[in-house]
C-alpha positions in Angstrom: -13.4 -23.1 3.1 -10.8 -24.4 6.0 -9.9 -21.1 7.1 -7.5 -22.7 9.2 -5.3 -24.2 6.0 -5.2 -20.8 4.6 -3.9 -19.4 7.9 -1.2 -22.0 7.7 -0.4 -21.7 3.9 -0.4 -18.0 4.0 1.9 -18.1 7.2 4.0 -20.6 5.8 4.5 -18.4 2.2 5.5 -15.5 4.4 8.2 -16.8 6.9 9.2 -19.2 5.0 9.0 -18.2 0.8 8.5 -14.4 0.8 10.6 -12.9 4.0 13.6 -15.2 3.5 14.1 -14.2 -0.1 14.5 -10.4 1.2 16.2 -10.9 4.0 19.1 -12.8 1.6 18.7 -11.0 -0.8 18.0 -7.5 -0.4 19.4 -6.6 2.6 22.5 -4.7 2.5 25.3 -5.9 4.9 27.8 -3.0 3.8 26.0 -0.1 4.0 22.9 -0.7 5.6 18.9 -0.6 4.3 17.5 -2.5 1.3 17.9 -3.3 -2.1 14.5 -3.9 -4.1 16.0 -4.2 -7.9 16.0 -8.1 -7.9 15.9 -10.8 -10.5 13.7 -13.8 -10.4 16.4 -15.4 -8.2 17.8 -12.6 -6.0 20.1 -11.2 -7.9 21.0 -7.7 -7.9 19.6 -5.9 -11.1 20.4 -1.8 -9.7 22.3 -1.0 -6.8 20.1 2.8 -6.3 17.9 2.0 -3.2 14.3 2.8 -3.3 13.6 5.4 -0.3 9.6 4.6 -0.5 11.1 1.5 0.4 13.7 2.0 3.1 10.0 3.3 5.0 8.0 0.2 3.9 10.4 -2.8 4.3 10.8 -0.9 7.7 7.2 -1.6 8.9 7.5 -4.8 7.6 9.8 -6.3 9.7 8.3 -5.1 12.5 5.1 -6.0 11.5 6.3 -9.5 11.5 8.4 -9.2 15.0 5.2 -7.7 16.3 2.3 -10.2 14.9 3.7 -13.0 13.8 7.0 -14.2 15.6 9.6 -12.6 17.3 12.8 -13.4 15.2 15.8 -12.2 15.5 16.2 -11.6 11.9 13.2 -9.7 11.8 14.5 -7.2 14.6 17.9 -6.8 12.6 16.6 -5.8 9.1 14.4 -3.3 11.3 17.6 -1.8 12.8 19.6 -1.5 10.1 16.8 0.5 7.9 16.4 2.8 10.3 19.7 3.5 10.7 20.3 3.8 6.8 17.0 6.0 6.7 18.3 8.2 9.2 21.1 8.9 8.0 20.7 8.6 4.1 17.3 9.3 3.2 16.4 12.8 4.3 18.0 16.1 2.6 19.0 19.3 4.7 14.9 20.9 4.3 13.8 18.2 6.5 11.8 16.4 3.3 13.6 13.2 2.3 14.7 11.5 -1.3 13.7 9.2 -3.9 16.6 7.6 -5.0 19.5 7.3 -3.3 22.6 5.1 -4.0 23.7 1.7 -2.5 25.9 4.3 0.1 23.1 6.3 0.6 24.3 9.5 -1.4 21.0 11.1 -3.6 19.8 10.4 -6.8 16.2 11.6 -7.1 13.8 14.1 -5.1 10.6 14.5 -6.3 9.2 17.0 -5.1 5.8 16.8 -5.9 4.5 14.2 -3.4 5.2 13.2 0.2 4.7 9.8 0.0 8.6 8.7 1.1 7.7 10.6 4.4 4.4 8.9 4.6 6.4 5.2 4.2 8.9 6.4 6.9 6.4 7.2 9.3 4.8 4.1 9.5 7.9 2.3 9.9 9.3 4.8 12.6 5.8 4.0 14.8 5.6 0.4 14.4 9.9 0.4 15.2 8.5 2.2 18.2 6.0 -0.2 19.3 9.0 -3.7 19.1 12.0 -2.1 21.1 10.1 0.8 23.3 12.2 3.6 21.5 9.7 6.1 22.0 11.7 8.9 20.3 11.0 6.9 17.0 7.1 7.5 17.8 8.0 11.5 18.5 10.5 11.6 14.8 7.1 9.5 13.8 4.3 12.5 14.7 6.7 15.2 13.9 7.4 14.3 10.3 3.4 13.7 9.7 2.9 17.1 11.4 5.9 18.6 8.3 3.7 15.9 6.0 0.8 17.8 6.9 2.3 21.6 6.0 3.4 20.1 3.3 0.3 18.8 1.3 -1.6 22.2 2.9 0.8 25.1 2.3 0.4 26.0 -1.4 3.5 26.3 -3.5 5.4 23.9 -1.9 4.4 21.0 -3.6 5.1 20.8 -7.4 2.0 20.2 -9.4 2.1 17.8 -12.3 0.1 20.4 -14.5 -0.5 24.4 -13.8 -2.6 24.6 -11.3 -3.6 28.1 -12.3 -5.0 26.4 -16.2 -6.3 23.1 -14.7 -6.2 22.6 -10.6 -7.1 19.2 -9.2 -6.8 17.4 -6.3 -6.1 13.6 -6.0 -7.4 10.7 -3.8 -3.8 8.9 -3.4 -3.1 11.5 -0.4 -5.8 11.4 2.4 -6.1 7.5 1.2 -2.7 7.1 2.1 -2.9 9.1 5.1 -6.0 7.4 6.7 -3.0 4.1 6.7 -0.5 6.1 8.2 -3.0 7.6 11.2 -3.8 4.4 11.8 0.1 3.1 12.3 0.9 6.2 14.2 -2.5 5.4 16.8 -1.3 2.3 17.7 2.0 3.6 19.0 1.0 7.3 20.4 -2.0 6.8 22.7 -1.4 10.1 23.8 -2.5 11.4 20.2 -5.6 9.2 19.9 -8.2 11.9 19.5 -5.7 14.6 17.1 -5.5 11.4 15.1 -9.4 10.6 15.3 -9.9 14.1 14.0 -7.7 14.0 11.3 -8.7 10.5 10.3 -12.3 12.0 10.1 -11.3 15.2 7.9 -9.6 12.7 5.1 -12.5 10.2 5.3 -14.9 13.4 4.8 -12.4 14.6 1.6 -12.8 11.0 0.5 -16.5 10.6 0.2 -17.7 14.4 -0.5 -14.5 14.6 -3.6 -13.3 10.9 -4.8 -16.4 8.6 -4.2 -18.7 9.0 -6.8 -22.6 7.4 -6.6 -23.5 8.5 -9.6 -20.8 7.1 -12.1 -20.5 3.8 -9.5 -16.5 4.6 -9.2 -13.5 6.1 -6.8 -12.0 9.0 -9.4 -8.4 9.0 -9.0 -8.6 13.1 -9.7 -11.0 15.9 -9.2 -11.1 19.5 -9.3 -10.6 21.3 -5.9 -14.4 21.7 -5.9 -15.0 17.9 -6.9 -16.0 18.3 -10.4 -15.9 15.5 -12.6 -12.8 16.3 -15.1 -14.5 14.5 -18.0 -12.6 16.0 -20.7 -9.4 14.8 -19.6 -7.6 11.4 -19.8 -6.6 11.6 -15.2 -9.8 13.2 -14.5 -11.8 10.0 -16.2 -9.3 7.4 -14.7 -10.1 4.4 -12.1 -7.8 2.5 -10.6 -9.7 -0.3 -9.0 -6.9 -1.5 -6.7 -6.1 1.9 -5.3 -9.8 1.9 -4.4 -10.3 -1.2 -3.3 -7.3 -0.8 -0.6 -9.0 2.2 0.4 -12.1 0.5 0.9 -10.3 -2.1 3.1 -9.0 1.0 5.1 -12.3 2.5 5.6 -14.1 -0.6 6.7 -11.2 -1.6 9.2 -11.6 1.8 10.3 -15.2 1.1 10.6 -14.6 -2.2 12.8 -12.5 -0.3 15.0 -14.6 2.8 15.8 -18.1 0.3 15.6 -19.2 2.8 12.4 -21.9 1.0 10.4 -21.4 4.1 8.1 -18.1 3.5 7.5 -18.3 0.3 6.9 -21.2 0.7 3.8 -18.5 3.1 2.3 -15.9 0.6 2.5 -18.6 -2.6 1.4 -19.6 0.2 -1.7 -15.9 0.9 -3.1 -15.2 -2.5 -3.0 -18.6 -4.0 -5.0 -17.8 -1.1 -7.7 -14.5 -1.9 -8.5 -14.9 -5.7 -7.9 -17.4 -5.0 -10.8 -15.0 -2.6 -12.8 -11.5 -4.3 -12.3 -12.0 -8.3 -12.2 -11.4 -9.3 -15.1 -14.1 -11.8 -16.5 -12.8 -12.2 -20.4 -9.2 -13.5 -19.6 -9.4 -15.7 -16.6 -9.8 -13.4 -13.7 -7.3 -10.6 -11.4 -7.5 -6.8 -10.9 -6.7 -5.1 -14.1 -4.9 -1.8 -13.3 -7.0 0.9 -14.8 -10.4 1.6 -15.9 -11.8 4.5 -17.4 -15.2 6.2 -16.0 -17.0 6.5 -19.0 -15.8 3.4 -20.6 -13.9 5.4 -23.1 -10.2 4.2 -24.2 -7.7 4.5 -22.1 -4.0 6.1 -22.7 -1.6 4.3 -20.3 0.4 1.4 -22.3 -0.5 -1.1 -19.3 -3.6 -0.1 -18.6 -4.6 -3.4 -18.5 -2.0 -5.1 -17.3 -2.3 -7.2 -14.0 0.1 -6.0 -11.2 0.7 -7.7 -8.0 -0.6 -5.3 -5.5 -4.3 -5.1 -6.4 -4.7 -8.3 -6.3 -3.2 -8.2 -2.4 -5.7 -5.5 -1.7 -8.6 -7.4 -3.2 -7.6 -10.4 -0.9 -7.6 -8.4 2.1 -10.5 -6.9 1.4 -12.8 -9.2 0.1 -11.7 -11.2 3.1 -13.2 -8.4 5.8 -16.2 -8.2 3.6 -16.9 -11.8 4.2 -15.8 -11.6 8.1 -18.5 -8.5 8.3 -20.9 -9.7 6.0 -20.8 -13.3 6.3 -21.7 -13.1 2.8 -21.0 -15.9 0.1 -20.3 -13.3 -2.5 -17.2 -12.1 -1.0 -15.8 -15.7 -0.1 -16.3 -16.7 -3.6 -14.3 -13.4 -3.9 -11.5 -14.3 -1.9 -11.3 -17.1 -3.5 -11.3 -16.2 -7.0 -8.5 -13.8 -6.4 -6.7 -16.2 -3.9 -6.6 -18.7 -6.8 -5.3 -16.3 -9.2 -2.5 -15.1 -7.6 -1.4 -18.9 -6.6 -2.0 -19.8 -10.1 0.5 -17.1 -11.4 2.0 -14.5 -8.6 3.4 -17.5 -6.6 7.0 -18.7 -7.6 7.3 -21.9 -5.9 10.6 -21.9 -7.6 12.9 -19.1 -5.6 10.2 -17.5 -3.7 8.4 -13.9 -3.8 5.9 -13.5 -6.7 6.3 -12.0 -10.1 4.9 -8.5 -10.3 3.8 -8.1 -13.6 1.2 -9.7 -16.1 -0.3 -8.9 -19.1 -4.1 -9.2 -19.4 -4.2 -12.9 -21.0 -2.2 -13.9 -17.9 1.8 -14.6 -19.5 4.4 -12.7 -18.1 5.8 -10.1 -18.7 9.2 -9.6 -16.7 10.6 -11.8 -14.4 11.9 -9.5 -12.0 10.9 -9.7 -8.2 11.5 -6.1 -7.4 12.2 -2.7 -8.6 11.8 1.1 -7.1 8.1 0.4 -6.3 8.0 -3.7 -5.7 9.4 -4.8 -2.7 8.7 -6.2 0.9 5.7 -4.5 1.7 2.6 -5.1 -0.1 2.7 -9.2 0.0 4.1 -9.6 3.0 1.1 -6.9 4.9 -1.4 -8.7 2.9 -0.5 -12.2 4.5 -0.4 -10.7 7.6 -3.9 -8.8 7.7 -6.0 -11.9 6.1 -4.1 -14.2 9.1 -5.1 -11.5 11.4 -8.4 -11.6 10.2 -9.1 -15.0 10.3 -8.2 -14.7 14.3 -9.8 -11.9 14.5 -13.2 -13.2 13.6 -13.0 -16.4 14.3 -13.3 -17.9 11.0 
Protein backbone atom coordinates (compact mmCIF):
# COMPACT_ATOMS: atom_id res chain seq x y z
CA UNK A 1 0.00 0.00 0.00
CA UNK A 2 1.43 3.76 -0.67
CA UNK A 3 0.76 5.01 2.61
CA UNK A 4 1.79 8.25 1.47
CA UNK A 5 -1.42 8.49 -1.29
CA UNK A 6 -3.64 7.73 1.50
CA UNK A 7 -2.15 10.47 3.66
CA UNK A 8 -2.78 12.73 0.80
CA UNK A 9 -6.33 11.48 -0.15
CA UNK A 10 -7.47 11.42 3.34
CA UNK A 11 -6.03 15.02 3.92
CA UNK A 12 -7.38 16.16 0.86
CA UNK A 13 -11.23 14.67 1.80
CA UNK A 14 -10.88 16.54 5.00
CA UNK A 15 -9.86 20.19 4.24
CA UNK A 16 -11.06 20.21 1.28
CA UNK A 17 -14.68 17.80 0.91
CA UNK A 18 -15.67 17.21 4.63
CA UNK A 19 -14.63 20.60 6.73
CA UNK A 20 -15.82 23.01 3.95
CA UNK A 21 -19.24 21.54 3.73
CA UNK A 22 -19.66 22.39 7.64
CA UNK A 23 -18.03 25.30 7.85
CA UNK A 24 -20.81 26.65 4.94
CA UNK A 25 -23.14 24.96 5.89
CA UNK A 26 -23.61 24.41 9.50
CA UNK A 27 -22.17 27.17 11.01
CA UNK A 28 -24.44 29.65 12.35
CA UNK A 29 -23.53 33.36 11.56
CA UNK A 30 -26.63 34.75 13.62
CA UNK A 31 -26.57 33.23 16.72
CA UNK A 32 -23.50 31.37 17.03
CA UNK A 33 -22.58 27.29 17.32
CA UNK A 34 -23.63 24.70 14.73
CA UNK A 35 -26.33 23.31 12.96
CA UNK A 36 -26.03 19.41 12.16
CA UNK A 37 -29.72 18.70 10.61
CA UNK A 38 -28.48 18.84 6.90
CA UNK A 39 -29.57 17.57 3.58
CA UNK A 40 -27.43 15.90 1.10
CA UNK A 41 -26.45 19.45 -0.18
CA UNK A 42 -26.31 21.65 2.93
CA UNK A 43 -29.48 22.51 3.40
CA UNK A 44 -31.05 23.22 6.57
CA UNK A 45 -33.51 20.22 7.49
CA UNK A 46 -34.18 21.47 11.63
CA UNK A 47 -33.04 24.59 13.02
CA UNK A 48 -32.80 22.78 17.11
CA UNK A 49 -28.90 22.50 17.61
CA UNK A 50 -27.51 19.31 18.75
CA UNK A 51 -25.61 20.15 22.24
CA UNK A 52 -23.50 16.60 21.99
CA UNK A 53 -22.51 18.55 19.12
CA UNK A 54 -21.81 22.08 20.00
CA UNK A 55 -18.85 19.92 22.36
CA UNK A 56 -17.77 17.78 19.39
CA UNK A 57 -17.60 20.13 16.35
CA UNK A 58 -15.72 22.13 19.06
CA UNK A 59 -12.70 19.69 19.35
CA UNK A 60 -12.87 19.48 15.85
CA UNK A 61 -11.79 22.59 14.72
CA UNK A 62 -9.26 22.68 16.98
CA UNK A 63 -8.12 19.50 16.21
CA UNK A 64 -7.64 20.61 12.74
CA UNK A 65 -5.96 24.21 13.85
CA UNK A 66 -3.75 22.04 16.05
CA UNK A 67 -2.62 18.95 13.65
CA UNK A 68 -3.29 19.75 10.45
CA UNK A 69 -3.07 23.55 9.44
CA UNK A 70 -3.57 26.56 11.18
CA UNK A 71 -6.58 28.27 9.30
CA UNK A 72 -8.23 30.96 10.19
CA UNK A 73 -11.50 29.34 9.52
CA UNK A 74 -10.75 26.68 11.69
CA UNK A 75 -9.93 29.18 14.73
CA UNK A 76 -13.36 31.01 14.11
CA UNK A 77 -15.85 28.09 14.15
CA UNK A 78 -13.84 27.18 17.44
CA UNK A 79 -14.70 30.58 18.90
CA UNK A 80 -17.98 30.93 18.10
CA UNK A 81 -19.01 27.26 19.66
CA UNK A 82 -17.63 28.14 22.63
CA UNK A 83 -19.18 31.14 22.96
CA UNK A 84 -22.66 29.59 21.96
CA UNK A 85 -21.90 26.58 24.52
CA UNK A 86 -21.25 28.97 27.17
CA UNK A 87 -23.77 30.66 27.06
CA UNK A 88 -26.64 28.36 25.66
CA UNK A 89 -25.89 24.91 26.46
CA UNK A 90 -25.79 24.61 30.28
CA UNK A 91 -28.95 24.93 32.60
CA UNK A 92 -28.87 26.70 36.11
CA UNK A 93 -27.70 22.93 38.09
CA UNK A 94 -24.48 23.22 36.38
CA UNK A 95 -25.47 20.00 33.93
CA UNK A 96 -26.04 21.12 30.37
CA UNK A 97 -28.98 20.32 27.57
CA UNK A 98 -29.80 18.17 24.74
CA UNK A 99 -31.56 20.24 22.47
CA UNK A 100 -31.59 23.60 22.35
CA UNK A 101 -32.96 25.92 19.65
CA UNK A 102 -31.17 27.85 16.69
CA UNK A 103 -31.00 30.94 19.69
CA UNK A 104 -29.93 28.73 22.10
CA UNK A 105 -33.18 28.54 24.31
CA UNK A 106 -33.78 24.56 25.63
CA UNK A 107 -35.56 21.95 24.12
CA UNK A 108 -34.40 18.64 25.67
CA UNK A 109 -32.41 17.52 28.92
CA UNK A 110 -31.94 14.08 29.38
CA UNK A 111 -31.04 13.41 32.37
CA UNK A 112 -29.97 10.08 32.38
CA UNK A 113 -26.50 10.36 30.84
CA UNK A 114 -23.55 12.88 30.93
CA UNK A 115 -22.38 12.48 27.70
CA UNK A 116 -23.09 16.45 26.39
CA UNK A 117 -20.61 17.28 29.39
CA UNK A 118 -18.27 14.66 28.21
CA UNK A 119 -18.32 16.30 24.44
CA UNK A 120 -17.88 19.79 26.01
CA UNK A 121 -14.87 18.83 27.83
CA UNK A 122 -12.91 17.71 25.16
CA UNK A 123 -13.57 20.67 23.20
CA UNK A 124 -12.95 23.10 26.18
CA UNK A 125 -9.19 21.31 26.54
CA UNK A 126 -8.13 21.04 23.07
CA UNK A 127 -9.70 25.20 22.71
CA UNK A 128 -7.14 25.42 25.54
CA UNK A 129 -4.27 24.00 23.89
CA UNK A 130 -4.72 26.58 20.19
CA UNK A 131 -5.14 30.06 21.89
CA UNK A 132 -3.38 29.51 25.57
CA UNK A 133 -6.85 30.27 27.37
CA UNK A 134 -5.96 28.27 30.20
CA UNK A 135 -9.27 28.90 32.02
CA UNK A 136 -10.90 26.76 29.29
CA UNK A 137 -8.51 23.79 30.65
CA UNK A 138 -9.72 24.69 34.41
CA UNK A 139 -13.93 24.99 33.07
CA UNK A 140 -12.42 21.67 31.25
CA UNK A 141 -11.25 19.62 34.72
CA UNK A 142 -13.98 21.07 36.73
CA UNK A 143 -16.97 19.91 34.64
CA UNK A 144 -15.25 16.22 34.49
CA UNK A 145 -14.77 16.47 38.29
CA UNK A 146 -19.19 17.39 38.34
CA UNK A 147 -19.12 14.43 35.41
CA UNK A 148 -17.56 12.33 37.79
CA UNK A 149 -20.29 13.02 40.98
CA UNK A 150 -22.49 12.64 38.52
CA UNK A 151 -22.12 8.93 37.17
CA UNK A 152 -20.94 8.02 41.14
CA UNK A 153 -23.64 9.63 43.34
CA UNK A 154 -26.68 7.43 43.11
CA UNK A 155 -30.04 8.93 42.29
CA UNK A 156 -28.86 11.47 40.31
CA UNK A 157 -28.79 9.87 37.15
CA UNK A 158 -32.15 8.60 35.80
CA UNK A 159 -32.04 4.92 34.99
CA UNK A 160 -33.61 3.56 31.83
CA UNK A 161 -35.16 0.61 33.88
CA UNK A 162 -35.63 0.32 37.92
CA UNK A 163 -32.61 -0.24 39.19
CA UNK A 164 -34.15 -1.74 42.35
CA UNK A 165 -35.96 -4.88 39.70
CA UNK A 166 -33.11 -5.05 37.22
CA UNK A 167 -29.68 -2.86 38.03
CA UNK A 168 -26.96 -2.80 35.33
CA UNK A 169 -24.16 -0.93 34.47
CA UNK A 170 -23.03 0.04 30.87
CA UNK A 171 -19.64 0.12 29.04
CA UNK A 172 -20.52 3.52 26.91
CA UNK A 173 -19.34 5.50 30.25
CA UNK A 174 -15.78 4.60 31.35
CA UNK A 175 -15.24 3.93 27.34
CA UNK A 176 -16.09 7.31 26.77
CA UNK A 177 -14.23 8.62 29.62
CA UNK A 178 -10.86 6.86 28.91
CA UNK A 179 -11.29 9.63 25.37
CA UNK A 180 -12.03 12.42 27.35
CA UNK A 181 -8.85 11.74 30.02
CA UNK A 182 -6.94 11.52 27.31
CA UNK A 183 -7.96 15.14 25.75
CA UNK A 184 -7.91 16.67 29.06
CA UNK A 185 -3.84 15.17 29.57
CA UNK A 186 -2.71 16.73 26.76
CA UNK A 187 -3.77 20.19 28.00
CA UNK A 188 -3.37 19.95 32.04
CA UNK A 189 0.18 18.51 32.62
CA UNK A 190 -0.32 19.54 35.99
CA UNK A 191 -3.10 16.60 36.34
CA UNK A 192 -1.05 13.96 34.55
CA UNK A 193 -0.97 11.40 37.35
CA UNK A 194 -5.07 12.14 38.79
CA UNK A 195 -5.74 11.40 35.17
CA UNK A 196 -3.35 8.25 34.96
CA UNK A 197 -5.23 6.97 37.95
CA UNK A 198 -8.51 7.45 36.76
CA UNK A 199 -7.69 6.25 33.27
CA UNK A 200 -6.49 3.05 35.07
CA UNK A 201 -9.80 2.59 37.31
CA UNK A 202 -12.06 2.76 33.85
CA UNK A 203 -9.68 0.47 31.99
CA UNK A 204 -9.95 -1.97 35.18
CA UNK A 205 -14.16 -1.49 35.03
CA UNK A 206 -13.67 -2.28 31.30
CA UNK A 207 -11.91 -5.56 31.35
CA UNK A 208 -13.15 -7.18 34.89
CA UNK A 209 -17.25 -5.99 33.68
CA UNK A 210 -17.64 -5.46 29.64
CA UNK A 211 -14.79 -7.69 28.09
CA UNK A 212 -15.88 -11.04 28.05
CA UNK A 213 -13.29 -14.13 27.04
CA UNK A 214 -15.62 -16.60 27.35
CA UNK A 215 -18.54 -15.48 24.88
CA UNK A 216 -15.45 -13.72 22.57
CA UNK A 217 -17.50 -10.21 22.81
CA UNK A 218 -17.53 -6.48 24.53
CA UNK A 219 -21.32 -6.59 26.32
CA UNK A 220 -22.83 -3.34 25.95
CA UNK A 221 -24.65 -4.08 29.64
CA UNK A 222 -23.91 -6.00 32.70
CA UNK A 223 -25.22 -6.24 36.12
CA UNK A 224 -23.30 -4.16 38.72
CA UNK A 225 -21.57 -7.42 39.69
CA UNK A 226 -20.77 -8.24 35.86
CA UNK A 227 -23.21 -10.94 35.34
CA UNK A 228 -24.13 -11.87 31.94
CA UNK A 229 -27.90 -10.51 31.53
CA UNK A 230 -28.81 -13.42 29.22
CA UNK A 231 -32.40 -13.30 29.54
CA UNK A 232 -32.72 -9.90 28.30
CA UNK A 233 -32.60 -8.30 24.82
CA UNK A 234 -29.56 -5.10 26.27
CA UNK A 235 -27.89 -7.56 28.42
CA UNK A 236 -27.23 -9.99 25.11
CA UNK A 237 -26.40 -6.96 22.78
CA UNK A 238 -22.93 -6.19 20.87
CA UNK A 239 -22.25 -3.39 19.22
CA UNK A 240 -19.13 -4.03 17.29
CA UNK A 241 -18.20 -0.41 16.59
CA UNK A 242 -18.64 0.88 20.02
CA UNK A 243 -16.07 -1.88 20.86
CA UNK A 244 -13.93 -1.63 18.25
CA UNK A 245 -13.41 2.35 19.10
CA UNK A 246 -12.67 1.29 22.48
CA UNK A 247 -10.19 -1.03 21.46
CA UNK A 248 -8.50 1.73 19.44
CA UNK A 249 -8.59 3.71 22.79
CA UNK A 250 -7.03 1.15 24.80
CA UNK A 251 -4.23 0.29 22.41
CA UNK A 252 -3.33 4.11 21.83
CA UNK A 253 -3.38 4.15 25.47
CA UNK A 254 -1.08 1.26 25.39
CA UNK A 255 1.45 3.04 22.86
CA UNK A 256 1.54 5.89 24.98
CA UNK A 257 2.22 4.41 28.45
CA UNK A 258 4.60 1.38 26.48
CA UNK A 259 1.82 -1.30 28.01
CA UNK A 260 2.14 -4.57 26.09
CA UNK A 261 -1.03 -5.45 28.21
CA UNK A 262 -2.93 -2.98 27.04
CA UNK A 263 -2.29 -3.22 23.94
CA UNK A 264 -3.44 -7.34 23.68
CA UNK A 265 -6.73 -5.91 25.16
CA UNK A 266 -7.09 -3.47 22.50
CA UNK A 267 -5.57 -6.16 19.56
CA UNK A 268 -8.46 -8.76 21.33
CA UNK A 269 -11.65 -6.36 21.07
CA UNK A 270 -10.83 -5.60 17.80
CA UNK A 271 -10.24 -9.41 16.26
CA UNK A 272 -13.74 -10.29 18.06
CA UNK A 273 -15.77 -7.77 16.68
CA UNK A 274 -13.86 -7.65 13.27
CA UNK A 275 -15.15 -11.34 13.40
CA UNK A 276 -18.77 -10.39 14.77
CA UNK A 277 -19.53 -7.14 12.82
CA UNK A 278 -17.90 -7.34 9.18
CA UNK A 279 -20.17 -8.22 7.24
CA UNK A 280 -19.13 -11.12 4.82
CA UNK A 281 -22.81 -11.99 3.07
CA UNK A 282 -23.50 -8.47 1.65
CA UNK A 283 -20.27 -6.98 0.50
CA UNK A 284 -18.49 -5.98 3.53
CA UNK A 285 -18.84 -2.79 6.55
CA UNK A 286 -19.57 -2.81 10.30
CA UNK A 287 -23.14 -3.86 10.86
CA UNK A 288 -24.46 -2.03 14.00
CA UNK A 289 -25.46 -4.72 16.34
CA UNK A 290 -24.87 -8.23 17.12
CA UNK A 291 -26.38 -10.40 19.56
CA UNK A 292 -24.11 -12.62 22.06
CA UNK A 293 -25.73 -15.72 21.74
CA UNK A 294 -26.57 -15.34 18.10
CA UNK A 295 -30.24 -15.09 19.03
CA UNK A 296 -32.55 -12.48 17.08
CA UNK A 297 -32.16 -9.21 17.60
CA UNK A 298 -35.06 -6.45 18.49
CA UNK A 299 -33.71 -3.15 17.18
CA UNK A 300 -35.34 -2.24 13.56
CA UNK A 301 -31.71 -1.40 12.19
CA UNK A 302 -29.91 -3.74 13.84
CA UNK A 303 -28.22 -4.36 10.87
CA UNK A 304 -28.01 -1.51 9.25
CA UNK A 305 -24.50 0.06 8.38
CA UNK A 306 -23.92 3.48 9.98
CA UNK A 307 -21.06 5.73 9.27
CA UNK A 308 -19.16 5.80 12.48
CA UNK A 309 -18.17 2.16 12.84
CA UNK A 310 -16.75 1.99 9.99
CA UNK A 311 -14.42 5.25 10.99
CA UNK A 312 -13.55 3.35 14.15
CA UNK A 313 -12.59 0.19 12.28
CA UNK A 314 -10.35 2.36 10.00
CA UNK A 315 -8.54 3.79 12.78
CA UNK A 316 -8.20 0.86 14.40
CA UNK A 317 -7.31 -1.60 12.17
CA UNK A 318 -4.82 0.95 11.00
CA UNK A 319 -2.81 0.94 14.66
CA UNK A 320 -3.13 -2.74 14.64
CA UNK A 321 -1.12 -2.90 11.43
CA UNK A 322 1.38 0.09 12.70
CA UNK A 323 1.87 -2.32 16.01
CA UNK A 324 1.63 -5.50 14.56
CA UNK A 325 2.99 -5.12 11.22
CA UNK A 326 0.57 -7.71 10.46
CA UNK A 327 -1.00 -8.34 6.91
CA UNK A 328 -4.28 -9.23 8.46
CA UNK A 329 -5.07 -5.78 9.66
CA UNK A 330 -3.84 -4.03 6.37
CA UNK A 331 -6.07 -6.14 4.44
CA UNK A 332 -8.43 -4.81 7.16
CA UNK A 333 -7.86 -1.28 6.54
CA UNK A 334 -8.37 -1.87 3.33
CA UNK A 335 -11.47 -3.70 3.13
CA UNK A 336 -13.14 -1.05 5.28
CA UNK A 337 -11.24 1.84 3.45
CA UNK A 338 -12.84 0.58 0.20
CA UNK A 339 -16.14 0.35 1.63
CA UNK A 340 -16.68 3.55 2.81
CA UNK A 341 -15.23 5.15 -0.64
CA UNK A 342 -17.43 2.82 -2.40
CA UNK A 343 -20.50 4.20 -0.62
CA UNK A 344 -19.95 6.83 2.50
CA UNK A 345 -18.07 9.19 0.13
CA UNK A 346 -20.23 11.84 -1.81
CA UNK A 347 -17.93 13.08 -4.32
CA UNK A 348 -20.96 15.09 -5.32
CA UNK A 349 -21.42 17.97 -2.37
CA UNK A 350 -19.12 16.50 0.10
CA UNK A 351 -19.44 14.80 3.68
CA UNK A 352 -20.64 11.12 3.51
CA UNK A 353 -24.06 9.62 3.81
CA UNK A 354 -24.67 8.14 7.27
CA UNK A 355 -26.94 5.50 6.78
CA UNK A 356 -27.11 2.06 4.82
CA UNK A 357 -29.04 -0.83 4.89
CA UNK A 358 -27.34 -4.23 5.07
CA UNK A 359 -27.36 -4.94 1.06
CA UNK A 360 -25.49 -1.62 0.78
CA UNK A 361 -28.56 0.99 -0.89
CA UNK A 362 -29.33 3.95 0.99
CA UNK A 363 -31.38 4.66 3.07
CA UNK A 364 -31.62 8.60 3.70
CA UNK A 365 -29.77 11.10 2.13
CA UNK A 366 -29.20 13.31 4.84
CA UNK A 367 -25.61 14.47 6.02
CA UNK A 368 -26.42 15.20 9.56
CA UNK A 369 -28.91 15.03 12.31
CA UNK A 370 -28.70 15.34 16.33
CA UNK A 371 -26.09 12.59 16.42
CA UNK A 372 -24.16 13.01 12.75
CA UNK A 373 -22.09 15.71 12.50
CA UNK A 374 -18.40 17.03 12.31
CA UNK A 375 -16.83 14.87 14.55
CA UNK A 376 -16.46 11.27 13.92
CA UNK A 377 -15.14 11.59 10.00
CA UNK A 378 -13.24 14.34 10.40
CA UNK A 379 -11.13 12.61 13.86
CA UNK A 380 -10.93 9.56 11.96
CA UNK A 381 -8.92 11.27 8.94
CA UNK A 382 -6.97 12.92 11.33
CA UNK A 383 -5.83 9.91 13.61
CA UNK A 384 -5.04 7.41 10.45
CA UNK A 385 -2.78 10.69 8.93
CA UNK A 386 -1.34 10.86 12.36
CA UNK A 387 -0.66 7.42 12.36
CA UNK A 388 0.90 7.05 9.24
CA UNK A 389 3.61 9.89 10.65
CA UNK A 390 3.64 8.45 13.55
CA UNK A 391 5.04 5.16 12.52
CA UNK A 392 6.55 5.78 9.64
CA UNK A 393 4.53 3.88 7.31
Amino acid sequence: MDFLEVKKNFSYELTEKVLPFWLKHGMDSVNGGIYTCLDRDGKLLDTDKSVWFQGRALWTFCAAYEKIEKRKEYLDAATSLVKFIDSHCFDSDGRMFFKVTADGRPVVKRLRYFFSETFAIIGYAAYSRITGDLSYRDKAFKLLEFVEHLRTTKGILIPKVNPETEPSIAFGGPMILLNVLSELRQSFPEKEEWCNSYMAKLLTEVETYFVRDDLKCVLEIVAPDGRFLKEHYDGRIINPGHAIEGAWFIMNEGLIKNDDHLIKLGLKMLDWHWEKGWDKEYGGGIIQYRDALDLPLSEYHQDMKFWWPQCEAAIATLMAYGITKDEKYLSWFNEVNKYIDDRFVDNEYGEWYGYFHRDGTLATRIKGNFYKGPFHIPRMYMKCIELIDYFNL
